[in-house]
DSSP file (Angstrom, degrees, kcal/mol; ACC not computed):
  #  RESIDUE AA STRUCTURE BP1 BP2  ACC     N-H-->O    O-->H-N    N-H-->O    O-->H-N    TCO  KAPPA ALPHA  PHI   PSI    X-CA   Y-CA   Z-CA
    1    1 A X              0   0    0      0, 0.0     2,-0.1     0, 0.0     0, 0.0   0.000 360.0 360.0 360.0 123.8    8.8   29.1   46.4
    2    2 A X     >  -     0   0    0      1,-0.1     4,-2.0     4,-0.0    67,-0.0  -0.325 360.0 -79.9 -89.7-175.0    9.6   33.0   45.7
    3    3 A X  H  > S+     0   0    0      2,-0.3     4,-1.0     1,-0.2    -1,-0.1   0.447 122.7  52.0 -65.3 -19.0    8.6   35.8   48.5
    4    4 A X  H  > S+     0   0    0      2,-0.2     4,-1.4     3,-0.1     3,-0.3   0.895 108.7  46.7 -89.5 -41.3    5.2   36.3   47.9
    5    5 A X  H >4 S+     0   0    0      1,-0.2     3,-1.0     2,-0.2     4,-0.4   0.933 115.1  52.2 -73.8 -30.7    4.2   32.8   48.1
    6    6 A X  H >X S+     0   0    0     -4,-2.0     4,-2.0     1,-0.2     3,-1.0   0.849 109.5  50.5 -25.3 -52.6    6.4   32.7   51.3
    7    7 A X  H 3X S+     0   0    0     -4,-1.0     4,-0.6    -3,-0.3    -1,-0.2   0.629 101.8  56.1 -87.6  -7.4    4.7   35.4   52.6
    8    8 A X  H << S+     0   0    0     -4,-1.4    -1,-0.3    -3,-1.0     4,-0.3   0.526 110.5  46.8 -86.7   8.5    1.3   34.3   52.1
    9    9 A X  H <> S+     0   0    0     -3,-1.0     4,-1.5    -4,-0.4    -2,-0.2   0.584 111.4  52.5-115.8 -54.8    2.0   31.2   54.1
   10   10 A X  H  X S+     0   0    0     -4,-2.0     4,-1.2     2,-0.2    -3,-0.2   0.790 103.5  58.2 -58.2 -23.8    3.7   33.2   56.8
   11   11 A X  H  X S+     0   0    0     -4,-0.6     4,-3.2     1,-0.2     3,-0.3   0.950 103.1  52.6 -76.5 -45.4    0.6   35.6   57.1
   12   12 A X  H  > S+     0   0    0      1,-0.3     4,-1.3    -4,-0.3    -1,-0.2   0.663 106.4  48.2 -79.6  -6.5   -1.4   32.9   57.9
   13   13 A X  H  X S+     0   0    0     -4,-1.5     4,-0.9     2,-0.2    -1,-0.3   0.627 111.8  57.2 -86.6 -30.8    1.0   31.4   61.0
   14   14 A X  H  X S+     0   0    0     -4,-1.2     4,-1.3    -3,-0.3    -2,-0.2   0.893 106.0  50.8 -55.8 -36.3    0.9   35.4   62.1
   15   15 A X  H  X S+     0   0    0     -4,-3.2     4,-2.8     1,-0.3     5,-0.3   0.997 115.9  36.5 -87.0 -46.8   -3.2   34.9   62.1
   16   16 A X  H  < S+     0   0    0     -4,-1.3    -1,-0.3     2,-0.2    -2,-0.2   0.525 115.6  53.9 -90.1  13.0   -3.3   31.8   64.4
   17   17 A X  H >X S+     0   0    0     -4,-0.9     3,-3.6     3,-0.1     4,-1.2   0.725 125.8  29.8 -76.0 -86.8   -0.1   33.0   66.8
   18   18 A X  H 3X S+     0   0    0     -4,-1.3     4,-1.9     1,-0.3    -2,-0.2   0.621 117.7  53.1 -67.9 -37.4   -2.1   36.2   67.2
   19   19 A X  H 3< S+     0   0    0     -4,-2.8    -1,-0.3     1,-0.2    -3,-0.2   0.547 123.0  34.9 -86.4  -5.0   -5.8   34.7   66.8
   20   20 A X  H <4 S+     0   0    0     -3,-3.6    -2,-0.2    -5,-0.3    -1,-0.2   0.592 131.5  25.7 -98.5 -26.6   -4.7   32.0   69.8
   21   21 A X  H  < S-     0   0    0     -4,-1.2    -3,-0.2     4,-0.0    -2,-0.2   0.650  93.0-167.6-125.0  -9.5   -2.6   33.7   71.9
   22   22 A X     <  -     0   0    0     -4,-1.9     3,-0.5    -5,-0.3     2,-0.3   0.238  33.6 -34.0  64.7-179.0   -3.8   37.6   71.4
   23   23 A X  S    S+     0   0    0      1,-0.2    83,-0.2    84,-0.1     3,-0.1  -0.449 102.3  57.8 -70.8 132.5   -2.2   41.2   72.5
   24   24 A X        +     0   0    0     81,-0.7     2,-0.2     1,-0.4    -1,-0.2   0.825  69.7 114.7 118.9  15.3   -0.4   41.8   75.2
   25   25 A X        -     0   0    0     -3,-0.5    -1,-0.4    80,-0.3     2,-0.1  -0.794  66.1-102.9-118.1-179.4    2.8   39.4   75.4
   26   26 A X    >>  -     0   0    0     -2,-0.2     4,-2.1    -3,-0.1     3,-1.0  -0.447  35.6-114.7 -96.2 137.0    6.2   40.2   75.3
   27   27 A X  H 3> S+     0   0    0      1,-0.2     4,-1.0    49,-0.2     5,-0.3   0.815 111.5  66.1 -27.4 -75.5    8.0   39.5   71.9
   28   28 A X  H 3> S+     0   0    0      1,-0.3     4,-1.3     2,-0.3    -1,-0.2   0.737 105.0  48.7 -70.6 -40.8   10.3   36.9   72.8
   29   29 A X  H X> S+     0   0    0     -3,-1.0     3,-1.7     1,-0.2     4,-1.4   0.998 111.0  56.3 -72.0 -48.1    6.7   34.4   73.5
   30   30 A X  H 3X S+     0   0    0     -4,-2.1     4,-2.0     1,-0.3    -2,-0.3   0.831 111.5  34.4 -34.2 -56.1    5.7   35.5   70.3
   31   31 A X  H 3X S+     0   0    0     -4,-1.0     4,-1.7     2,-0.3    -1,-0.3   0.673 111.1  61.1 -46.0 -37.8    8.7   34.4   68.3
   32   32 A X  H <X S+     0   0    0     -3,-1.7     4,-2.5    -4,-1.3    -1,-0.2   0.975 115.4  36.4-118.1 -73.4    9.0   31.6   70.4
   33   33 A X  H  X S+     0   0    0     -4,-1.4     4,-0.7     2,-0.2    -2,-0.3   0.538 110.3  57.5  22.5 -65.2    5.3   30.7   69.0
   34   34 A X  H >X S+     0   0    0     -4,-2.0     3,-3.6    -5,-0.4     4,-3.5   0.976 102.0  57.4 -64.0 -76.1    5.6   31.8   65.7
   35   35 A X  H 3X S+     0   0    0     -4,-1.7     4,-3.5     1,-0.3    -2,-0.2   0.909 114.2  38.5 -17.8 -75.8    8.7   29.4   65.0
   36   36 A X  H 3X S+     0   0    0     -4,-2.5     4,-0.9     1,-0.2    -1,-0.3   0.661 109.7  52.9 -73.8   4.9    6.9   26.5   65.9
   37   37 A X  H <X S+     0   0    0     -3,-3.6     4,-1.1    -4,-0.7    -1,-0.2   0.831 114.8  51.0 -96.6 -49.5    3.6   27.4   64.3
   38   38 A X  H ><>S+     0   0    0     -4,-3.5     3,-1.1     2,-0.2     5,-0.9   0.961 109.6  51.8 -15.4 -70.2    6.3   28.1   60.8
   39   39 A X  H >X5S+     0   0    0     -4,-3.5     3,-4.8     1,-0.3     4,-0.8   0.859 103.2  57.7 -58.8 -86.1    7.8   24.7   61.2
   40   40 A X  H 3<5S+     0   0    0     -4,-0.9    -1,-0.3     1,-0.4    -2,-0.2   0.451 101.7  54.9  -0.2 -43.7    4.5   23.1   61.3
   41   41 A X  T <<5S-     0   0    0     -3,-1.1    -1,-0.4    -4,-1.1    -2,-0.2   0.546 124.1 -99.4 -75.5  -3.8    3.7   24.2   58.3
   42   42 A X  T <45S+     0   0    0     -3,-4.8     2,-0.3    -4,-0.4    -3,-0.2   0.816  76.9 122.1 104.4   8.1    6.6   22.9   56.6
   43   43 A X     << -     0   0    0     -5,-0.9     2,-1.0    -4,-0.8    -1,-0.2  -0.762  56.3-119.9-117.1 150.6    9.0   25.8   56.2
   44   44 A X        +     0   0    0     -2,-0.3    23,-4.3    -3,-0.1    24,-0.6  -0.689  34.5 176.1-104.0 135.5   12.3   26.1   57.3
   45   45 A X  E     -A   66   0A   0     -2,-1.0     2,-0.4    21,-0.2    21,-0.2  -0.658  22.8-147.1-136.1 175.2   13.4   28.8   59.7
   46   46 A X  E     -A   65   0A   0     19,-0.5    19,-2.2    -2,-0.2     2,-0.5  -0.987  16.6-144.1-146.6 138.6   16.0   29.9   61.4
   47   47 A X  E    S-A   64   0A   0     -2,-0.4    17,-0.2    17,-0.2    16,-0.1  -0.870  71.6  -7.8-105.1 125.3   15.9   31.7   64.9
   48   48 A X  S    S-     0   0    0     15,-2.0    15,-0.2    -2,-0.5    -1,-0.1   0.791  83.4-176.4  75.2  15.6   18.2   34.7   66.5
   49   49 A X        -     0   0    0     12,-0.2    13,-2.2    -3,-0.1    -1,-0.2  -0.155  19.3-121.6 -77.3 143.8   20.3   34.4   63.4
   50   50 A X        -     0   0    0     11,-0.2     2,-0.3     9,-0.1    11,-0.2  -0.468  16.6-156.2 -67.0 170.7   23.5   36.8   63.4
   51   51 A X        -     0   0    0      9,-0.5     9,-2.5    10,-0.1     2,-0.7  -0.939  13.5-131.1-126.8 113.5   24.0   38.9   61.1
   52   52 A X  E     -E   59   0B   0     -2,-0.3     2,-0.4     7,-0.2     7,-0.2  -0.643  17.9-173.1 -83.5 117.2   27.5   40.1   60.4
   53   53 A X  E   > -E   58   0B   0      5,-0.9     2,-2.0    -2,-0.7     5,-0.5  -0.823  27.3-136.5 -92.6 113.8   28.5   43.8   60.1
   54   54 A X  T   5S+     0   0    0     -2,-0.4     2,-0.3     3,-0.2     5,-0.1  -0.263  78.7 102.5 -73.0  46.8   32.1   44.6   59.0
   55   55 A X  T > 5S-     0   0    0     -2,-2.0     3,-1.4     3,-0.3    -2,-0.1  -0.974 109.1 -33.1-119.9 109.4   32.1   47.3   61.8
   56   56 A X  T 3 5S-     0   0    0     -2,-0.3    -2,-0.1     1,-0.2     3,-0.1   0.713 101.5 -78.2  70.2  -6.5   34.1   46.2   64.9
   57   57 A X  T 3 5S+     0   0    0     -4,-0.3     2,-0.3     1,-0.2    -1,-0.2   0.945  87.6 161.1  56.3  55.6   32.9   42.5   64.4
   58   58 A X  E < < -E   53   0B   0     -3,-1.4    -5,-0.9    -5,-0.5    -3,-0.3  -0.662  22.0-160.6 -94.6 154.4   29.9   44.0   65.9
   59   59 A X  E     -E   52   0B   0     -2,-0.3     2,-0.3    -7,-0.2    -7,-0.2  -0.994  10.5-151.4-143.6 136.6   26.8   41.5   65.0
   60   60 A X        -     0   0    0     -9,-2.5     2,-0.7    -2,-0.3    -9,-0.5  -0.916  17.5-123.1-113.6 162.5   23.0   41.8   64.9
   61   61 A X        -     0   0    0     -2,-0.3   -11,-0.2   -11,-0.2   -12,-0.2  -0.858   7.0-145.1-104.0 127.7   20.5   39.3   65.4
   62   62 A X        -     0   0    0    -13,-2.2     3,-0.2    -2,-0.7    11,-0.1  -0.247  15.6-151.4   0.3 123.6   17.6   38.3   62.7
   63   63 A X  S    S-     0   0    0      9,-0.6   -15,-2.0     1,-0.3     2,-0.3   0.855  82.1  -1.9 -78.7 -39.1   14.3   37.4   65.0
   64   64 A X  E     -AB  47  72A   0      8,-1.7     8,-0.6   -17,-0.2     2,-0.6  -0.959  63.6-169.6-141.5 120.4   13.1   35.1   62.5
   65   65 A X  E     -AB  46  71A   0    -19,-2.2   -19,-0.5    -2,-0.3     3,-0.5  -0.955  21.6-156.4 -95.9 108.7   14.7   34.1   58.7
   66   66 A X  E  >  -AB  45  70A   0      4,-0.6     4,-0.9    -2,-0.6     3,-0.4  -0.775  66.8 -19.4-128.2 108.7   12.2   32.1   57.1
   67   67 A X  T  4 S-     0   0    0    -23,-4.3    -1,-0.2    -2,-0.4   -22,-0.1   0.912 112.0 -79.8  37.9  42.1   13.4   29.5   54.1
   68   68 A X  T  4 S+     0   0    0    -24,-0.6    -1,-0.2    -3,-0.5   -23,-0.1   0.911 129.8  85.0  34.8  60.3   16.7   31.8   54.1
   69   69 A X  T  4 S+     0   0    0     -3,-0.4    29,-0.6     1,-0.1    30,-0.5   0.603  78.5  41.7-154.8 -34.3   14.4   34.0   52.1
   70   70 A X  E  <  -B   66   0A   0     -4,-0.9    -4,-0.6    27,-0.1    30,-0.2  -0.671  61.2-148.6-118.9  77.9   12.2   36.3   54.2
   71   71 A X  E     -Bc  65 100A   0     28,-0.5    30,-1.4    -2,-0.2     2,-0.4   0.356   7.7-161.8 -47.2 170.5   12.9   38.1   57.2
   72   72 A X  E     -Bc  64 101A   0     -8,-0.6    -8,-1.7    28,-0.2    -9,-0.6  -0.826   1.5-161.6-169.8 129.9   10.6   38.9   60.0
   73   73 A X        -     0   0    0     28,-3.7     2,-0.9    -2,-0.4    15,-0.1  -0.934  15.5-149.2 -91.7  89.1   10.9   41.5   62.6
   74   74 A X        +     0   0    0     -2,-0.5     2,-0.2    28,-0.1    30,-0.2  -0.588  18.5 167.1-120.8 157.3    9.0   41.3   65.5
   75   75 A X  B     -f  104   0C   0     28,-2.2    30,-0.9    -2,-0.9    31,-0.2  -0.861  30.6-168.5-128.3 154.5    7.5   43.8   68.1
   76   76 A X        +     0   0    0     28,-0.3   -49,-0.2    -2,-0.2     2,-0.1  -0.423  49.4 130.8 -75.1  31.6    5.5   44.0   70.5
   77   77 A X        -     0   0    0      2,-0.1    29,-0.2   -51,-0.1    -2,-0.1  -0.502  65.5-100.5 -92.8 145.4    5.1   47.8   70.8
   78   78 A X  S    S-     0   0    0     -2,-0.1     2,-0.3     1,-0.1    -1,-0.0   0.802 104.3 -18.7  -9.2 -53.6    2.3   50.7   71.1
   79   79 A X  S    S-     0   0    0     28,-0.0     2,-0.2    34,-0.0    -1,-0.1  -0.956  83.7 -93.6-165.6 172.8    2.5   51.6   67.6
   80   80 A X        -     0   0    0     -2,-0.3     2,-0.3    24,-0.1    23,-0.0  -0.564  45.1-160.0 -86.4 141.0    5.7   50.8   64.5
   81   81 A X    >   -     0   0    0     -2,-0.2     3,-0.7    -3,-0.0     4,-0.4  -0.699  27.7-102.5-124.1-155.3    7.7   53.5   64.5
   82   82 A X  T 3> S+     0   0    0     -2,-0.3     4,-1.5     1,-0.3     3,-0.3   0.623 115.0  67.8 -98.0  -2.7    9.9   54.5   61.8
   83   83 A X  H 3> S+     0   0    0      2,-0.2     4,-0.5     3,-0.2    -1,-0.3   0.073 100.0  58.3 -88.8  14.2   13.1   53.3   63.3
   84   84 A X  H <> S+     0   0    0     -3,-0.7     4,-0.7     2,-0.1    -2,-0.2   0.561 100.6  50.0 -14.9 -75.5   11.5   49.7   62.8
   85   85 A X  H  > S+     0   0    0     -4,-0.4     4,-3.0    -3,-0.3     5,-0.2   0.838 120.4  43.7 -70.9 -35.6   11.0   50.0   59.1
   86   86 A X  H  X S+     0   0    0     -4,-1.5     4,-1.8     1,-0.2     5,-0.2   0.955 111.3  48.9 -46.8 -73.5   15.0   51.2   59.3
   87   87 A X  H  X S+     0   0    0     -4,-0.5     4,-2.5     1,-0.2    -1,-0.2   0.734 116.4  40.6 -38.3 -38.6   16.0   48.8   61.4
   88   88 A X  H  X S+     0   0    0     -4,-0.7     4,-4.4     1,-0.2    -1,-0.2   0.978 114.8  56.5 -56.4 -62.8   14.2   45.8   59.0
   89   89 A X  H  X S+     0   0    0     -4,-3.0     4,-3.8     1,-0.2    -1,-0.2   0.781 109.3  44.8 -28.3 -50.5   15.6   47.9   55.8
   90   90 A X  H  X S+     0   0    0     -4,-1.8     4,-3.1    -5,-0.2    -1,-0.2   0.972 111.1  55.5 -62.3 -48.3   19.5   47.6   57.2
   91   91 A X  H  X S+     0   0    0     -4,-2.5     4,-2.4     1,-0.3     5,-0.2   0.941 109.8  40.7 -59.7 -53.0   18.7   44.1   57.9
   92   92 A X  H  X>S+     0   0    0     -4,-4.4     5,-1.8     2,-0.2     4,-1.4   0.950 116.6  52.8 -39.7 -55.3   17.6   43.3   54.1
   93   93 A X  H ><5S+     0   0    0     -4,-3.8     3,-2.6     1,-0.2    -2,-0.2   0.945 110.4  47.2 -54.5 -72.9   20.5   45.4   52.9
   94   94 A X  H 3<5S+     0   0    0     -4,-3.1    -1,-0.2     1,-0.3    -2,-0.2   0.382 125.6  26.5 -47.0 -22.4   22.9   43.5   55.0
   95   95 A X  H 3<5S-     0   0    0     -4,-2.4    -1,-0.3    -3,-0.2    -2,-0.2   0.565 102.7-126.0 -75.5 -35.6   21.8   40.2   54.1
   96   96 A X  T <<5 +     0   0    0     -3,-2.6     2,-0.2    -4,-1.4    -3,-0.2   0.838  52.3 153.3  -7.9  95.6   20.5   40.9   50.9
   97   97 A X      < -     0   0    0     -5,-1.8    -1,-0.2    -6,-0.2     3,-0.1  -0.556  35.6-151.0 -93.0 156.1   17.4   39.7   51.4
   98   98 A X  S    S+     0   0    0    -29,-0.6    21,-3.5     1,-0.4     2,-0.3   0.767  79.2  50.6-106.2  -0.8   14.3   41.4   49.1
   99   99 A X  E     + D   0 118A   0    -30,-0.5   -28,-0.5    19,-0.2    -1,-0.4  -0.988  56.8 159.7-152.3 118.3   11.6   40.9   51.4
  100  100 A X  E     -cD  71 117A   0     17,-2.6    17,-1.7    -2,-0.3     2,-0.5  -0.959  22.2-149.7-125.5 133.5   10.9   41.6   55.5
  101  101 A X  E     -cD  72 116A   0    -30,-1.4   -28,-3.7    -2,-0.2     2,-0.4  -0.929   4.8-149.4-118.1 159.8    7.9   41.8   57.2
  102  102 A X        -     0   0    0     13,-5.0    13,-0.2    -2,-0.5     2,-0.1  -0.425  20.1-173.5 -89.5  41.0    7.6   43.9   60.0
  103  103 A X        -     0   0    0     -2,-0.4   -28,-2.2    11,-0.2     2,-0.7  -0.019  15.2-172.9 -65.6 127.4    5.0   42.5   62.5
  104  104 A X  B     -f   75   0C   0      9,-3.1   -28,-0.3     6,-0.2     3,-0.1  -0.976   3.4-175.3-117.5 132.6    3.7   44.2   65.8
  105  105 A X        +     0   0    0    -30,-0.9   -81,-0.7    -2,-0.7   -80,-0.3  -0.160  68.2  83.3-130.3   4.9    1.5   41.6   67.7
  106  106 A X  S    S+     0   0    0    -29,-0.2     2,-0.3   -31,-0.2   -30,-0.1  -0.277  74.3 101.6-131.5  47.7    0.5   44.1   70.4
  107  107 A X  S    S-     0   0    0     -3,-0.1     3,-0.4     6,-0.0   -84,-0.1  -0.921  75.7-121.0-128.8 157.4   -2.3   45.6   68.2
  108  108 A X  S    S+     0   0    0     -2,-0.3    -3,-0.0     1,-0.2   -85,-0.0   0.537 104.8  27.7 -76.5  10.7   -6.3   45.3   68.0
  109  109 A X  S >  S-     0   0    0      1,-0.0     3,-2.5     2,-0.0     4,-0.4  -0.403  72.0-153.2-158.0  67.9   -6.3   44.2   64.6
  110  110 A X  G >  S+     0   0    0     -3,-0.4     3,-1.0     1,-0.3    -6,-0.2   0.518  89.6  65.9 -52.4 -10.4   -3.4   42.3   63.2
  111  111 A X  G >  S+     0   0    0      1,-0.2     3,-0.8     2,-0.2    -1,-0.3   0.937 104.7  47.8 -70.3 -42.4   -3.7   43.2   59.5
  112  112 A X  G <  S+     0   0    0     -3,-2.5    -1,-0.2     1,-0.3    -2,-0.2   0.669 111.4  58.9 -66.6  -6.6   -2.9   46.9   60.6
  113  113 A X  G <  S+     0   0    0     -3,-1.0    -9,-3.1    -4,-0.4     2,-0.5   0.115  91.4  78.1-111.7  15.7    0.1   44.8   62.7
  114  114 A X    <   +     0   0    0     -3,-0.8     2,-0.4   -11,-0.3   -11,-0.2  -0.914  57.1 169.8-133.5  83.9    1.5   43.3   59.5
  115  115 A X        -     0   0    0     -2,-0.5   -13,-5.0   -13,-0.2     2,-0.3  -0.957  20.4-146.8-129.5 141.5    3.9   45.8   57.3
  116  116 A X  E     -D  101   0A   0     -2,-0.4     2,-0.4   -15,-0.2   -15,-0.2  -0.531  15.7-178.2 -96.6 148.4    6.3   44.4   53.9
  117  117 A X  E     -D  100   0A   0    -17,-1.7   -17,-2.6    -2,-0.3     2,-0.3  -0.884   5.5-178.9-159.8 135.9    9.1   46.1   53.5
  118  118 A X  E     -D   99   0A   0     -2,-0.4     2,-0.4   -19,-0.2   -19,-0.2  -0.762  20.3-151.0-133.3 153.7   11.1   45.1   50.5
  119  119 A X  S    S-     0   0    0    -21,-3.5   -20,-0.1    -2,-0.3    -2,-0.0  -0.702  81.6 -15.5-149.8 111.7   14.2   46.1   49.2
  120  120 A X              0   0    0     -2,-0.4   -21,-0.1     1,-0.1   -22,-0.1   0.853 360.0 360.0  69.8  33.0   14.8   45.7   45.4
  121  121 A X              0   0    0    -23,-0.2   -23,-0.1  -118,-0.0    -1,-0.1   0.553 360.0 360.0 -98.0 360.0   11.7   43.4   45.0
């Protein structure tokens, strides 16, 4: 399965976490949510995964890696800001992954909550 059909399968576990459980919870239940709503479908995913930085053995964590192929960011913020799309962007480079979505789950419309960010796709 390449990234797009990955990501149309992932949009649609985005719409029934958010079209069951709504705005207005902290990430961590989302994610927590998300995962098993993934697996259910059949994909394999990978929770909290490090990510290793050759700086310092300093490490960051993945919220969701999805058939070691798609990233997913997620928030629960006011609004995306642009230190978001960075953060997603590093993650992609560092991985090299081509394809992250960005999700904010604490909005009135989750298609505005939904942003691709790709890197060499």
């Amino acid at each position: 399965m390449d990234e797009n059909e990955l990501s149309y399968i992932i949009r649609r576990c985005i719409f029934n976490v958010y079209n069951t459980l709504a705005p207005g919870l902290l990430e961590s239940v989302y994610q927590r949510i998300l995962v098993s709503e993934l697996q259910e479908n059949g994909l394999n995913v990978k929770s909290e995964l490090l990510l290793p930085v050759k700086y310092n053995d300093k490490n960051f964590r993945i919220d969701i890696l999805v058939e070691d192929n798609v990233i997913l960011e997620l928030k629960s913020v006011k609004s995306i800001e642009n230190i978001h799309y960075k953060q997603l962007y590093t993650y992609l480079k560092l991985s090299n992954k081509k394809l992250g979505l960005l999700v904010n789950f604490n909005t009135t419309n989750i298609l505005d909550g939904i942003k691709r960010v790709v890197n060499n796709l």
